[in-house]
C-alpha positions in Angstrom: 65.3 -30.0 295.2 62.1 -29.9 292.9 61.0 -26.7 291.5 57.3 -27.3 292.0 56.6 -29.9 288.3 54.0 -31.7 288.9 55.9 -35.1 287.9 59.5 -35.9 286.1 59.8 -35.1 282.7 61.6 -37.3 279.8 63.7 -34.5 278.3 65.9 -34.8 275.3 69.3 -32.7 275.1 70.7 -32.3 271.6 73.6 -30.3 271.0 77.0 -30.9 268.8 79.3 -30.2 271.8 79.7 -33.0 274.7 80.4 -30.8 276.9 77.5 -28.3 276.4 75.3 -31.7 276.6 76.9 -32.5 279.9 76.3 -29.3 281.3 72.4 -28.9 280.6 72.2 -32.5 282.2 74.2 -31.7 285.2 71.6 -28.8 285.4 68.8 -30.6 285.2 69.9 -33.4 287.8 70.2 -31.1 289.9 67.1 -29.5 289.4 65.5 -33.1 290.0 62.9 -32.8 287.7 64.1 -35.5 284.8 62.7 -39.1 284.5 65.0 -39.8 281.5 67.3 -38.0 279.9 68.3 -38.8 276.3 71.0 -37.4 273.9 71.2 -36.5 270.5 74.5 -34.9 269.0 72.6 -33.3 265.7 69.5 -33.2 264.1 68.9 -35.8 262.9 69.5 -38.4 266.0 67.5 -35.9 267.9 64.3 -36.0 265.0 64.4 -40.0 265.9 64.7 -39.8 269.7 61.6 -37.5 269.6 59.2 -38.9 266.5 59.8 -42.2 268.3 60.1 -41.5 272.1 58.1 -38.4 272.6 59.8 -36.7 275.4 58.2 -33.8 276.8 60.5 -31.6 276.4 63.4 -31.3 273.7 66.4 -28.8 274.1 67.7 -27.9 271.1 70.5 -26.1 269.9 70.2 -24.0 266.4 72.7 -25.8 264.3 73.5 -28.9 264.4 75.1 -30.5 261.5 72.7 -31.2 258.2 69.4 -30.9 260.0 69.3 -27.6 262.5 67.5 -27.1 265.5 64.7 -25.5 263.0 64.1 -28.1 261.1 63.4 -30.6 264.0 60.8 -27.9 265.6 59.3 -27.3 261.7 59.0 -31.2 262.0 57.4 -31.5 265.3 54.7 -29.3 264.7 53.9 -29.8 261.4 53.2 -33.8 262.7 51.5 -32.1 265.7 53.6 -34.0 268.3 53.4 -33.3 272.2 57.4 -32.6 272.6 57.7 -28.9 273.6 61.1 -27.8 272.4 63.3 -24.8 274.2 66.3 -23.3 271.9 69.3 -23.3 274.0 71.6 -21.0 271.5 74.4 -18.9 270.8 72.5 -17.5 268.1 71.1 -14.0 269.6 70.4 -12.4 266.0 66.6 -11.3 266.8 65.8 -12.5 263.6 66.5 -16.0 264.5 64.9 -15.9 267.1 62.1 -14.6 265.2 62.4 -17.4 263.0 62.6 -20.1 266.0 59.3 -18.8 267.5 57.4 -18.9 264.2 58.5 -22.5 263.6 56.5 -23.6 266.8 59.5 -22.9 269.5 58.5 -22.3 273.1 60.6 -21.1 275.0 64.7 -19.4 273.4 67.7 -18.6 275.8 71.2 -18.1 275.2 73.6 -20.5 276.5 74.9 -17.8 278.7 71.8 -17.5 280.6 71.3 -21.6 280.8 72.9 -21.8 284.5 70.2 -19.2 285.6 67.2 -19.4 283.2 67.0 -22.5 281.9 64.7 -24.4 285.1 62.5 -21.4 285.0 62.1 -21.9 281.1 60.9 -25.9 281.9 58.5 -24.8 284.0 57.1 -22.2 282.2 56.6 -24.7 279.1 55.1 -27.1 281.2 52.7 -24.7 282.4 51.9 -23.9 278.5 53.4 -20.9 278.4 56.5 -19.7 276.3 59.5 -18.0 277.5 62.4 -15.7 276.5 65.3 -14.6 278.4 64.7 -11.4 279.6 67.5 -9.6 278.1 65.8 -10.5 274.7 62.3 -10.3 275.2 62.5 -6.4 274.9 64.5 -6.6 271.4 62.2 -9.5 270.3 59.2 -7.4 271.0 60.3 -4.2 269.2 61.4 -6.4 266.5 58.1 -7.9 265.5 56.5 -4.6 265.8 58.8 -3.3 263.0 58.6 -6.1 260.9 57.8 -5.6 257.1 54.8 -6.6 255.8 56.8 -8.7 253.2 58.0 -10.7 256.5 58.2 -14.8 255.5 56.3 -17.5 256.8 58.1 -19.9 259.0 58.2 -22.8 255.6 58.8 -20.0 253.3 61.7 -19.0 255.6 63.2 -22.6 255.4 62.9 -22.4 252.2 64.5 -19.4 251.6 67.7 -21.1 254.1 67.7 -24.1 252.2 67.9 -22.1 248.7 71.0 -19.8 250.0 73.0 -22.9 251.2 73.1 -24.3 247.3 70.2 -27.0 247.7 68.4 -27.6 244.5 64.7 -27.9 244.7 64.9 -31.8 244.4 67.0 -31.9 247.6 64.9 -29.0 249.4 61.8 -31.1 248.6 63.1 -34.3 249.8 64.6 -33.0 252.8 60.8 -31.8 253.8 59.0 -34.4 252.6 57.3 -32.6 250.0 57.0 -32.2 246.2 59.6 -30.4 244.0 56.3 -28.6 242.5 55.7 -27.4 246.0 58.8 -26.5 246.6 58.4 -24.5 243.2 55.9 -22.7 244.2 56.8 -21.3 247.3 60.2 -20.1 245.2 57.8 -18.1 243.0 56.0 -16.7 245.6 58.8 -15.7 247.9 60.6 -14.1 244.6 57.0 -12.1 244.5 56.9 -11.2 247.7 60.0 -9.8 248.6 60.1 -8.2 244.4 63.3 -10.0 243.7 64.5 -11.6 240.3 67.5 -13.5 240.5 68.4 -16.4 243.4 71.4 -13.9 244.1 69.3 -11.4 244.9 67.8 -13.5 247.2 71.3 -15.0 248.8 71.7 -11.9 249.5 68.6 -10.8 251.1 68.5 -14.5 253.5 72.6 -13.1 254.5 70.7 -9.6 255.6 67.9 -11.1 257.2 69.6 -14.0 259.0 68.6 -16.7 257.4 71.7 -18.4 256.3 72.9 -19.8 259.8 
């Protein structure tokens, strides 16, 4: 059966389980909606399948071994490619979620709700639009309404994950692709922002605010 698309997508599925990658493409076979479907088993196999196929879409999971789910989206839009990503995650922290939509995400569900939501997701991202299971929607909501006026920018965020997993600025800054001056400075200013003096003080805060995944 086709859901109403308007022609067959290339979709990428990247995920560190086989069996979780099996699953999402048994989904979308039967769905009938796929040109070609490609695999990627972490982040960075999935960064090369999209920056040199382009596929429409790109399901990714959060983490995925020395390159997340983040840092793939992060990377898409900030080279302004056409691949649409959905989160398919076991990460329901709100904050993450947060985090995922600010770094250009369109569409998050948990893996829970793949079997029922995730076709309906595709089509809603094809249409333009972005989507959130709707047992989360309602949490995501009230969450950005209460966020603090301190709250991170999605590459001050990253920054702040890279930091609280031990990377020095010369490996934060070639990881991005930027300068270690850069990377400086957005240390400086996040320190600023959120009034904290010592980078334990901000391990800590990253642990509270779900940014260590």
């Amino acid at each position: 059966m086709n859901y109403g698309f308007g022609h067959r997508l290339n979709i990428l599925i990247a995920d560190d389980h086989h069996l979780v990658r099996q699953g999402i493409r048994a989904l979308i076979v039967q769905a009938n909606i796929s040109n070609a479907i490609f695999d990627a088993e972490d982040g960075e196999q999935a960064w090369q399948c999209i920056h040199t196929l382009q596929p429409e879409i790109a399901i990714l999971d959060i983490s995925m071994g020395n390159m997340s789910g983040l840092e793939v989206c992060h990377k898409i839009k900030q080279r302004q490619l056409s691949t649409k990503v959905i989160f398919l995650s076991m990460h329901e922290d709100i904050k993450i979620i947060n985090r995922a939509f600010a770094a250009g995400a369109h569409a998050y569900l948990p893996k829970s709700d793949a079997f029922n939501t995730l076709t309906q997701a595709i089509k809603h991202v094809c249409n333009g639009e972005q989507f959130i299971s709707p047992r989360l929607k309602t949490k995501l909501e009230a969450y950005q309404l209460c966020a603090k006026d301190f709250i991170l920018t999605a590459r001050e965020q990253e920054i702040v994950t890279h930091i609280s997993s031990g990377l020095t600025n010369r490996e934060i800054a070639e990881r991005l692709c930027i300068s270690i001056k850069t990377v400086d400075n957005h240390r400086t200013r996040i320190m600023k922002k959120l009034g904290l003096n010592k980078t334990a003080e901000l391990v800590r805060f990253a642990v509270k605010e779900g940014l260590v995944l």
